[in-house]
N, C-alpha and C positions, 0 to 999 in steps of 0.2 A: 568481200570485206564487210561488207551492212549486214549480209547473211550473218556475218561469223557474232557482230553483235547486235544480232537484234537478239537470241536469247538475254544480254548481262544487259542490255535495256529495259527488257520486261522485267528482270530481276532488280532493277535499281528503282524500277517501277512502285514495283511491292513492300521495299523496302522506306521509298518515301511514304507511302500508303500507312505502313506498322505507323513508322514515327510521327505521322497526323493522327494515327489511333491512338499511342501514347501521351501525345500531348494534351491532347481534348480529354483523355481519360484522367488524366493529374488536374488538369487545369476544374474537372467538374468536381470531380472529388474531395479539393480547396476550397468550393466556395461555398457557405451555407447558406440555408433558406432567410435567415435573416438579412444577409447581406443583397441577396434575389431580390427582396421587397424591397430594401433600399434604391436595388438601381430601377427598380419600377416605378417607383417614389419619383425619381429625378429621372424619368422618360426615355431610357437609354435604348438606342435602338437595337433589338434583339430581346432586350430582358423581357419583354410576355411569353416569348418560347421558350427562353432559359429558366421561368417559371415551371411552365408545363413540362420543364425534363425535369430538373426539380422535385416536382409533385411524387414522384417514383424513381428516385435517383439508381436504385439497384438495376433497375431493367436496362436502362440505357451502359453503366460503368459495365455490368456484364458482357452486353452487345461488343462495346469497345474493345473489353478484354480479349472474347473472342476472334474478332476480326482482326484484330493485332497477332494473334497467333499465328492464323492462319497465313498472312501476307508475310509472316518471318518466315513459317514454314515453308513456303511456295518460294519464297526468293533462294532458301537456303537449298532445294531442292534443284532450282535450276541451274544454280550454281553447280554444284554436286555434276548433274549433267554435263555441264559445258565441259568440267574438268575431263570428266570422263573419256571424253572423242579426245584429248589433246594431251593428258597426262599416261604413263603408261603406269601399270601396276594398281599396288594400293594406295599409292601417294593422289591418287585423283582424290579421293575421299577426303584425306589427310587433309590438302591444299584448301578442297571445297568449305569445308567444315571451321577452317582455320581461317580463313579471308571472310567468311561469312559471321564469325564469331566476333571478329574485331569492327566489323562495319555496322554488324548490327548493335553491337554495346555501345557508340557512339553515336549513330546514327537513329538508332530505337531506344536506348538504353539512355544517355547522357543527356545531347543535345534536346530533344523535345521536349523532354522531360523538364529540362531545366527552367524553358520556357514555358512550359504551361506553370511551373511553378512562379516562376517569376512575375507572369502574365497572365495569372488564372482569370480575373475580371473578362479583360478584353477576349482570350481566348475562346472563353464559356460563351460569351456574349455571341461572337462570332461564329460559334462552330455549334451552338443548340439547334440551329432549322437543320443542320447535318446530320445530328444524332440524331433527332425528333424523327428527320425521314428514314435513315438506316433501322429504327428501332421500329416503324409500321410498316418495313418490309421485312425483317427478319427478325420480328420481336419474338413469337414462341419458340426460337431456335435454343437460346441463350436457356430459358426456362426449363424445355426437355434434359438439354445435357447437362444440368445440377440437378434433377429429378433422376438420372441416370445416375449419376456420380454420389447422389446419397445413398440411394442404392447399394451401389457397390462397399460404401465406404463403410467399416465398424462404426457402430456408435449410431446414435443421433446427428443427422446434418442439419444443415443452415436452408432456409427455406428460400433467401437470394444471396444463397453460394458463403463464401468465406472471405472474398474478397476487400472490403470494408472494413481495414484492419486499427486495430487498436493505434499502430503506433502512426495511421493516418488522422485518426483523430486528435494526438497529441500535437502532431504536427499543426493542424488546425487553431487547438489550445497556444500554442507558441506564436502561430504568426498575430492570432488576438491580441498576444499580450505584448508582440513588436510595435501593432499598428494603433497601441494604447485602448484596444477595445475592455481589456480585465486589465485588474492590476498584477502585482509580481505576486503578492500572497492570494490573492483569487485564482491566480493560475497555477501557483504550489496544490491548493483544495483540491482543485479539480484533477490533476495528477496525482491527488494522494485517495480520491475516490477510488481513481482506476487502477491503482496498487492492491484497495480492498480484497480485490477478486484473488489477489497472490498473495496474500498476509494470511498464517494463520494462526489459531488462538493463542501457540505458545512463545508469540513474536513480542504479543502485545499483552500476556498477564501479569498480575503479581506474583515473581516465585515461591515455592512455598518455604524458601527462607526468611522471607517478609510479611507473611501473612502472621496476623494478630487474632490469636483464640480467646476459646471459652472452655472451661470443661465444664459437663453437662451438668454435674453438682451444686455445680455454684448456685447463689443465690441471686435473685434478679436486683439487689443492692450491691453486691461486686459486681454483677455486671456492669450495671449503672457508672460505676467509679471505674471501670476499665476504659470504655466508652468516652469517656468524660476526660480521660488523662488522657487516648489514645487520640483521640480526636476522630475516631473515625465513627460513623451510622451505623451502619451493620458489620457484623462478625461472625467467622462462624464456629457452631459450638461444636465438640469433637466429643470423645469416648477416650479409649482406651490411650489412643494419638493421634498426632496429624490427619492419617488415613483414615480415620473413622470420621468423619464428619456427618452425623447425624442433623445436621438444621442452620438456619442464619437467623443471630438474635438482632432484632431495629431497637435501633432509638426510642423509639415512639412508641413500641411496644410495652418496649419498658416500663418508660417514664407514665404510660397510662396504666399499665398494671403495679407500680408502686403507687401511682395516687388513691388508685380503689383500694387496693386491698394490702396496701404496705410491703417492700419488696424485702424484709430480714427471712419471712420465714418461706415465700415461694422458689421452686428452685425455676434457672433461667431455662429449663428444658422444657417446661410447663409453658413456657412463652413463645417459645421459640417459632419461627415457620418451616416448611417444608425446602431442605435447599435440592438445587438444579446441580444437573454435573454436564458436562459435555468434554467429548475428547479434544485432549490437544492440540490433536489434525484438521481441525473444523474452522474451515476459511474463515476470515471474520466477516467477511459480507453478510453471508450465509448465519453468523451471529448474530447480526445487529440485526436483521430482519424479523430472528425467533424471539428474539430479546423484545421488540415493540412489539408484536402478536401476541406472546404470553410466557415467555421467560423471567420478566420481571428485569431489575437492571442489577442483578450480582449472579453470579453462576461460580459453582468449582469444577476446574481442571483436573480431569485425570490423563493418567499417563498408559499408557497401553497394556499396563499390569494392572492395573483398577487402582493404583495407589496415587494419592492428590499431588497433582504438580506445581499448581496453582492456585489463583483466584482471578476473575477477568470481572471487569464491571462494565457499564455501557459508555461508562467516561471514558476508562479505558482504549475502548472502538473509538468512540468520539475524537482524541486528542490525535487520532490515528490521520485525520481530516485535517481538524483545527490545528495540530501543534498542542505545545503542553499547556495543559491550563492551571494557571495559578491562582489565587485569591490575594486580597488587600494587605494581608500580613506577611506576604514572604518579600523577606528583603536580603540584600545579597549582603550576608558578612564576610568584615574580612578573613584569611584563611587566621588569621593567629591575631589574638588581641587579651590586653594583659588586662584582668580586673582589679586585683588588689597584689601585694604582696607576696603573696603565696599561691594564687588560684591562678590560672590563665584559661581563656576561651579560645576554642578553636573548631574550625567547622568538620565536621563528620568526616569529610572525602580528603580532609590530611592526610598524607601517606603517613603509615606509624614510624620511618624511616625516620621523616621529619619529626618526630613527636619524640622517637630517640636521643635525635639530635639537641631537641632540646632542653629535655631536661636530664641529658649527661645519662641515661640507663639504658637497659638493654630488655627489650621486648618480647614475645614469642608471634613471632610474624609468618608460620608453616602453612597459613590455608586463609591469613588475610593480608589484607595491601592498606587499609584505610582507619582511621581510628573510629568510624564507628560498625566497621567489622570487628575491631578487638574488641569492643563493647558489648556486641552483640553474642562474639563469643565465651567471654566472660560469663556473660549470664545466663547463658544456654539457653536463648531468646533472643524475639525480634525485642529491641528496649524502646521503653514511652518515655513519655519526659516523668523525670525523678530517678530515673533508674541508676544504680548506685551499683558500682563492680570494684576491688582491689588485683588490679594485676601489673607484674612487675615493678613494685616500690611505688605504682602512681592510684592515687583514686580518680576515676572517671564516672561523672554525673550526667546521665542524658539531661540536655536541661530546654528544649523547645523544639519541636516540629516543622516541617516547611513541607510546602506543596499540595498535593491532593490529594495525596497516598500516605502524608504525614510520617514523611521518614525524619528521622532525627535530623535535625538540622546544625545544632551545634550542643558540644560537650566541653563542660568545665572539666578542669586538670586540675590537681595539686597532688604536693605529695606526699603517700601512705607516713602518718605516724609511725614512731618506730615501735610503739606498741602494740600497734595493728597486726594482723599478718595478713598476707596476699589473699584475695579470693582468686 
């Protein structure tokens, strides 16, 4: 009878063995070097070695990873075995495989696991002189078979393995911001860094049904007064259309070449600088890096035909982090607000439903939802403030800007004279 289990005792053996490699490998993976210093700070017994595993956290999480393998594979193995002499057919395997799958997702998989999470301090604390000696006896072991396994693998691999995954460091980020180490928007940041790497540029630019041109003829005194109504610094200056974008005229350019030499008779193409393009595909990480090396902070978007999809700026990327960025003057109006008699205010993202509704007419709403989509198609342009359109019985006035991007923020209503006709 001892004969029949001393094999499923060696196999229960191995399989307490995975689940102390699991749990030490969760519990070191949780704890960061900062926190290391801490319990060395306050004398904890264990924290010098838990330092020194620390010091190269990949060699030792490796080690663990592997010896956890291995002890599941040996247990599931012997299992397999036992069944073998005792089950007839193929159902040995089946049984083996099947009992081994459920003890081990509990026993390896759940429970230790949960613990080291639970108890990653005390754990790490506890179990570094373990890993420390497991890792000076079979430390080049771990190092060979990810040297082998790059090898094998397409691509480029990881120099200590793959295993130190993103969403362990999130996890990380989280319990900080449980145990009040970040706050809630610090900890938003730092998960919206590590989106970076998966955002790319046509997530985060200005369409190119918002962007605000120049045509190259112009004179650097309409530019001036485009700039100046638009609210925006740079623009860029086009050709024929949209697609042709030949340069981005600044502010500053401007305004220093009307002061020398008077902007009526120079044209804005004379001023203008050399613009960037980048495709649409192109992570924003991978942006914001070219952008601070020598991209400068405006770029246009093209789309896989070479024709402009966009415009991306580094605020842009930035708000990608921070959230949206506002300035001093945006204030939230209400959706509908009555000025005089005749006029009413009402903010850009009304639906024209409601705009319908309200002044009793019937609108063409085929390809917009918002009144300053009808605006904007009215005038076969993005509208600045002043912008002035008749459609369906109503006059609509772009009349102030908001945000960063200076989309219209609110339009005056009233309605078309009966002498007027529609635009």
């Amino acid at each position: 009878m001892l004969a029949d289990a001393g094999p499923l005792a060696v196999a229960a053996l191995f399989t307490l063995l995975a689940g102390l490699f699991a749990c030490l490998e969760v519990a070191l993976s949780r704890v960061s070097r900062v926190r290391v210093e801490e319990l060395v700070r306050e004398g904890r017994p264990g924290s010098a070695r838990l330092q020194a595993v620390m010091a190269d956290p990949p060699r030792s999480l490796n080690l663990l990873l592997l010896l956890r393998m291995i002890c599941e594979l040996a247990a599931t193995g012997i299992v397999v075995a036992y069944c073998l002499d005792r089950v007839d057919g193929s159902w040995a395997v089946v049984v083996g495989v099947a009992a081994m799958s459920v003890i081990g997702y509990v026993f390896v998989g759940v429970a230790p696991r949960t613990i080291g999470r639970q108890h990653a301090d005390a754990v790490a604390l506890r179990g570094a002189g373990f890993a420390r000696a497991l890792t000076r006896i079979f430390g080049p072991l771990p190092t060979l078979l990810i040297l082998i396994g790059n090898a094998l693998t397409p691509g480029k691999g990881f120099q200590h393995g793959p295993f130190a995954s993103e969403a362990e460091l999130r996890d990380l980020v989280e319990m900080a911001q449980e145990r009040g180490v970040v706050e809630r928007a610090e900890r938003d940041m730092i998960n919206s860094v590590f989106e970076l790497g998966d955002t790319i540029v046509r997530e985060v630019m200005v369409p190119r049904t918002d962007i605000v041109t120049i045509e190259r003829g112009k004179t650097v005194k309409q530019a001036l007064n485009l700039l100046l109504r638009s609210g925006f610094s740079r623009v860029p200056v086009v050709g024929e259309n949209n697609d042709d974008v030949l340069g981005v005229a600044y502010l500053k350019d401007l305004v220093r070449k009307e002061r020398s030499e008077g902007g009526s008779a120079v044209k804005v193409e004379e001023v203008m600088r050399e613009a960037v393009f980048v495709p649409e595909s192109k992570p924003v990480d991978e942006l914001l890096r070219n952008m601070q090396a020598e991209l400068g902070h405006i770029a246009v978007v093209v789309d896989e035909y070479g024709g402009t999809a966009g415009l991306v700026t580094m605020e842009d990327v930035l708000e990608e982090i921070v959230g949206e960025i506002t300035d001093e003057y945006d204030r939230e109006a209400p959706p509908v607000e009555k000025v005089d008699d005749t006029t009413t205010r009402v903010t850009a993202r009304l639906p024209v439903e409601d705009l319908e509704e309200l002044f009793g007419v019937e609108l063409p709403q085929d390809d917009v939802e918002t009144v300053g989509g009808l605006l904007a198609m009215a005038l076969g342009r993005v509208p600045i403030p002043g912008a002035t359109a008749q459609v369906g019985g109503l006059t609509l006035v772009a009349e102030s800007s908001k945000g960063r991007r200076n989309r219209i923020g609110t339009v005056l209503v009233c309605r078309t004279p009966k002498d007027a006709g529609d635009g």
